[in-house]
C-alpha positions as CSV (number, residue, x, y, z in Angstrom):
1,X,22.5,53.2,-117.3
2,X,25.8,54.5,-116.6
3,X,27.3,51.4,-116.9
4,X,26.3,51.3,-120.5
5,X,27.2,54.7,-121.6
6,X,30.4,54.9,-119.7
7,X,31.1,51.2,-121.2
8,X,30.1,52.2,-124.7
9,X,32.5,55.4,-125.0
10,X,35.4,53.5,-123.5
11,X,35.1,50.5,-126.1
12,X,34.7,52.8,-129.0
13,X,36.8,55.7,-128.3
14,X,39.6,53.5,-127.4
15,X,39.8,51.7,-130.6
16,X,39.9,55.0,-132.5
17,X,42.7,56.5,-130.4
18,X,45.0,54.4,-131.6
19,X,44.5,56.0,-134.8
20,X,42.8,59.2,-134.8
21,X,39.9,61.3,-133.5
22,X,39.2,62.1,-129.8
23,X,41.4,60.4,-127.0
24,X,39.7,58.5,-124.4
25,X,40.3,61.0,-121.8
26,X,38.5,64.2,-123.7
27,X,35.2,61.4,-124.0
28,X,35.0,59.4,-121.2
29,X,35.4,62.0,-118.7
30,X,32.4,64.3,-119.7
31,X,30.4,60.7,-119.5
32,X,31.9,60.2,-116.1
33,X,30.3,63.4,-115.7
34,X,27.2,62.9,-116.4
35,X,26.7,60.6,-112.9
36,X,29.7,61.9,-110.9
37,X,30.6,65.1,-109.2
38,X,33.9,66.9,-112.0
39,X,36.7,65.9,-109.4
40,X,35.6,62.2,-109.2
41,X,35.0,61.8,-112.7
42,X,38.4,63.2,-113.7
43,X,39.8,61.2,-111.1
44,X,38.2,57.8,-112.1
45,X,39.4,58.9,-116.0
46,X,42.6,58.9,-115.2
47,X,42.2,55.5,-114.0
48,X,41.2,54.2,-116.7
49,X,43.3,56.3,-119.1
50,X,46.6,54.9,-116.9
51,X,45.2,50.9,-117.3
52,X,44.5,51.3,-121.2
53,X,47.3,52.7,-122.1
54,X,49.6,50.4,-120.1
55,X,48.0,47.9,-122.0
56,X,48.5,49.6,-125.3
57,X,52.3,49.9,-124.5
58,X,52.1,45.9,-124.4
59,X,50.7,46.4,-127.7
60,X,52.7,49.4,-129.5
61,X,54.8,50.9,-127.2
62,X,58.3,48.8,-128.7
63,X,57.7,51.3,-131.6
64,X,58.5,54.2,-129.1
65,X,61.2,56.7,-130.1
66,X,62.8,57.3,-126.1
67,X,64.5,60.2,-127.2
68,X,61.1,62.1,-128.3
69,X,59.6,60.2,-124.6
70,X,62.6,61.9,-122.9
71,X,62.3,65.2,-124.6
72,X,58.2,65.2,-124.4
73,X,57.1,63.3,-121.4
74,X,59.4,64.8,-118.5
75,X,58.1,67.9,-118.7
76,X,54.6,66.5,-119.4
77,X,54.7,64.9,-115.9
78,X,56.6,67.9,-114.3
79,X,53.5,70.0,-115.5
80,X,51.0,67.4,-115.3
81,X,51.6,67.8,-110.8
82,X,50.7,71.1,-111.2
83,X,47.9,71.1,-113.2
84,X,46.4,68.0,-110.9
85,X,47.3,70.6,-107.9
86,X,45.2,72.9,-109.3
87,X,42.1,70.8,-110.0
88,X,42.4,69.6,-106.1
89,X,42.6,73.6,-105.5
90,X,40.0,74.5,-107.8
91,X,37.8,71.7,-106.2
92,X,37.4,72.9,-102.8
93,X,36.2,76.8,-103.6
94,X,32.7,77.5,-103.0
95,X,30.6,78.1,-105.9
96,X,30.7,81.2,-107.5
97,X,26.2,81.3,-108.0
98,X,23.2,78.9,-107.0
99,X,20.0,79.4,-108.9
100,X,16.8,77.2,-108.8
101,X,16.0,75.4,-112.2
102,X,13.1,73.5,-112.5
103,X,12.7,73.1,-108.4
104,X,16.5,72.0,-108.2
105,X,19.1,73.9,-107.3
106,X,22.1,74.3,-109.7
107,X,25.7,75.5,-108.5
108,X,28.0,77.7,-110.8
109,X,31.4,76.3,-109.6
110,X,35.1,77.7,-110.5
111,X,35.7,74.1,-111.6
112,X,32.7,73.0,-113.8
113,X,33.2,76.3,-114.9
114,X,36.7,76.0,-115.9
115,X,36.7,72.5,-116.8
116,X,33.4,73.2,-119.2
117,X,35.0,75.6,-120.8
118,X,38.2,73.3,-121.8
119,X,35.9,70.4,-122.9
120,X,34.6,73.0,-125.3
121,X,37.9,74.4,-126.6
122,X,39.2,70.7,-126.7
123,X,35.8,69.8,-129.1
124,X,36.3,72.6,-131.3
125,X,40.6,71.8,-131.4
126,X,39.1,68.1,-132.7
127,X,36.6,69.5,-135.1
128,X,38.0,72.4,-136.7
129,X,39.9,71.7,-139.7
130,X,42.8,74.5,-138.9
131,X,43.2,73.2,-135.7
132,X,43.3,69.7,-136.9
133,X,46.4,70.6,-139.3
134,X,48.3,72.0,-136.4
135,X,51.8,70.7,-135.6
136,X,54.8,72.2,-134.3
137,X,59.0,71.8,-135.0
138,X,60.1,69.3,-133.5
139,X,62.3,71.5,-131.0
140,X,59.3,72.4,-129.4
141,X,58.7,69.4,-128.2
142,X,59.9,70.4,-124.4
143,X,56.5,73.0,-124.9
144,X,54.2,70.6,-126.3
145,X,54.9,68.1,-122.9
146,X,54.5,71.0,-120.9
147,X,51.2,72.2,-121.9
148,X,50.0,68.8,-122.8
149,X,50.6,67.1,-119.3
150,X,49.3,70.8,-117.7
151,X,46.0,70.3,-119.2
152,X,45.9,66.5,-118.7
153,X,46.6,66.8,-115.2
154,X,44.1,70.2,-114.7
155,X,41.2,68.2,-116.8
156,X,42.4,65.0,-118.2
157,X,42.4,66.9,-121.7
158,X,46.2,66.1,-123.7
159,X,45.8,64.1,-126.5
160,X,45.1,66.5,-129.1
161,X,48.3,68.9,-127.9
162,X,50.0,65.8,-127.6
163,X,49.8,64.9,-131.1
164,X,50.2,68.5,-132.7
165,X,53.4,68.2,-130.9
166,X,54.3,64.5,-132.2
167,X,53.3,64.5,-135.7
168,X,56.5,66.7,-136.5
169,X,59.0,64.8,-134.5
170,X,60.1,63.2,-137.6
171,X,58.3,59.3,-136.6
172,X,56.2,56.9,-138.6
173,X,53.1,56.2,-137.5
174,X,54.3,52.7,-135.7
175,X,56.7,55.0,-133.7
176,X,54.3,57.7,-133.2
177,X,52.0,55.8,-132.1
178,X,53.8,53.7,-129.3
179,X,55.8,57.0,-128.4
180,X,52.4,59.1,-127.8
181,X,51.2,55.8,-126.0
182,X,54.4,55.7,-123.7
183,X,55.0,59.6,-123.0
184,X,50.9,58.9,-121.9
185,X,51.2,56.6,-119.5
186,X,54.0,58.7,-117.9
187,X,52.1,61.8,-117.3
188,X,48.9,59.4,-116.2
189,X,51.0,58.3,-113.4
190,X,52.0,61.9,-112.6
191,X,48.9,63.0,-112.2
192,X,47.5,59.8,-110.4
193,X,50.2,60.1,-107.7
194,X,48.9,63.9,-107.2
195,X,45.0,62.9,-106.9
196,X,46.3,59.8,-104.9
197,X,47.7,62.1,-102.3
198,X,45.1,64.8,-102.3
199,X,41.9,63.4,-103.8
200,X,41.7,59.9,-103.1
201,X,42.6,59.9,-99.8
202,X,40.5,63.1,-98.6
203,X,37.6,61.9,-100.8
204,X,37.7,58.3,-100.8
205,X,33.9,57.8,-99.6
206,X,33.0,59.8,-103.0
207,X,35.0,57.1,-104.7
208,X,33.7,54.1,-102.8
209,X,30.6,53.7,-105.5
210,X,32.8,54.6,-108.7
211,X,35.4,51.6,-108.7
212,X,32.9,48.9,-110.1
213,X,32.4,51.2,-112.8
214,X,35.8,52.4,-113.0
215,X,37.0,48.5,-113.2
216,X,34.2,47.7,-116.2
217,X,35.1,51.2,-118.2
218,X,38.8,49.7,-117.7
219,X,37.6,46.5,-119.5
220,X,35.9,48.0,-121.7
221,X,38.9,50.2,-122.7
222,X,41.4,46.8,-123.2
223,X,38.4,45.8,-125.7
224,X,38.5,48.9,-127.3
225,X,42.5,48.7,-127.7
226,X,42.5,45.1,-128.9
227,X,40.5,45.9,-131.5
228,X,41.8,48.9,-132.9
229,X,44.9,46.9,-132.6
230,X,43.3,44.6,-135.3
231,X,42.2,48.1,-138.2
232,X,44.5,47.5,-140.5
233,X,43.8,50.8,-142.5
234,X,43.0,54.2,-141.0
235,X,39.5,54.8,-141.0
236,X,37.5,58.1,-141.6
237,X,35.8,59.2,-138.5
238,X,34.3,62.7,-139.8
239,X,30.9,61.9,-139.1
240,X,31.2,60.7,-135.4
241,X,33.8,62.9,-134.6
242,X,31.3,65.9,-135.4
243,X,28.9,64.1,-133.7
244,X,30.7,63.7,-130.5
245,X,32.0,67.0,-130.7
246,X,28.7,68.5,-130.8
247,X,27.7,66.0,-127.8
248,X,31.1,67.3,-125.6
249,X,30.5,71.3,-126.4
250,X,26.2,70.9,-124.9
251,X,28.0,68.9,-121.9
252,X,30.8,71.7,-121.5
253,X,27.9,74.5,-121.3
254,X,25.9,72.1,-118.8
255,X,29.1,72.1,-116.6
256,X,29.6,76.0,-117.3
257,X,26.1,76.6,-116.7
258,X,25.6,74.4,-113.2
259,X,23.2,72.0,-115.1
260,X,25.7,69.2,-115.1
């Protein structure tokens, strides 16, 4: 079962990043989720988040602007360390309550708890029109990287800040594009070196039944990019973006809750 759902969001998700929506980190880590403890599932994201969008620089990433990558993605991966420190930090506190559900037991932990609660503000910054009109000067753009590759590190959740901070930076949407895709796969390998040396290798028996999965959703995720590659015109996603949202805000009050 997990192989289909995981498989499923990648391929669909990553065809519509490449235009608009939810990015393939806010979705495929709450389905991650679902069968993994948070830590490993943000952890196996990233993996996959790294893979397709190195193969979406093959794609679009000659459109890239590497004046708006040097202004945005430094500080993206300066900030995205710390945020990934933090998420190792949060993910060795002991749970803040237990309570028995059902005749399980269900823990309240600082980082379900935290990371639920940014998979809900990150749903409602995707649905709510305001928020979806948000953009910022383009002399902000040292900000945006920061708090983009902060909260991609901390939860794997950047794309939207990402491209609040883009859309302004003066690019068409060939050189947005490549330049959010490049200044992504910076801050991915940020954060992948931090969770390499303080996840993986103190956790690497959690991870031992995740790569087959990881490898497929990473499949999955090239499909998805090929053929978003191939949509010619920007499609309107209102419905299933309100659908997904709606699906990511009841998994970000499981995981705030202790029922995820």
């Amino acid at each position: 079962m997990e192989y289909i759902v995981v498989c499923l969001v990648a391929v669909l998700v990553s065809a519509l990043t490449l235009f608009s929506g939810f990015g393939l980190g806010t979705v495929l880590m709450p389905a991650f989720a679902l069968f993994f403890p948070v830590p490993v599932a943000i952890a196996a994201t990233a993996v996959v988040h790294l893979a397709n969008n190195i193969f979406k620089v093959f794609l679009v990433g000659k459109k890239a602007d590497w004046s708006v990558v040097l202004r945005f993605a430094i500080p993206g991966a300066i900030a995205a360390l710390i945020g990934a420190a933090l998420l190792n930090l949060f993910a060795h506190l002991t749970p803040l309550y237990s309570y028995q559900l059902f005749g399980r037991a269900h823990d309240v932990t600082v980082i379900k708890l935290v990371i639920g609660i940014l998979i809900i503000g990150f749903a409602f910054f995707e649905l709510l029109p305001r928020f979806n009109k948000l953009s910022f000067d383009r002399k902000y753009l040292p900000l945006g990287g920061l708090l983009s590759g902060f909260f991609g590190g901390l939860s794997g959740n950047q794309g939207a800040l990402r491209s609040a901070f883009l859309i302004k930076a003066g690019l068409d949407k060939e050189a947005f594009i490549g330049t959010g895709t490049v200044s992504a796969v910076i801050v991915d390998a940020a954060r992948l070196l931090v969770y390499g040396l303080s996840f993986y290798a103190s956790r690497f028996s959690d991870l031992t039944g995740t790569w087959p999965l990881v490898f497929a959703a990473t499949l999955a995720a090239f499909l998805g990019a090929f053929i978003g590659k191939r949509m010619l015109k920007k499609i309107t996603l209102g419905a299933i973006q309100l659908i997904v949202g709606i699906m990511l805000i009841m998994i970000g009050l499981g995981m705030v809750s202790g029922l995820i």
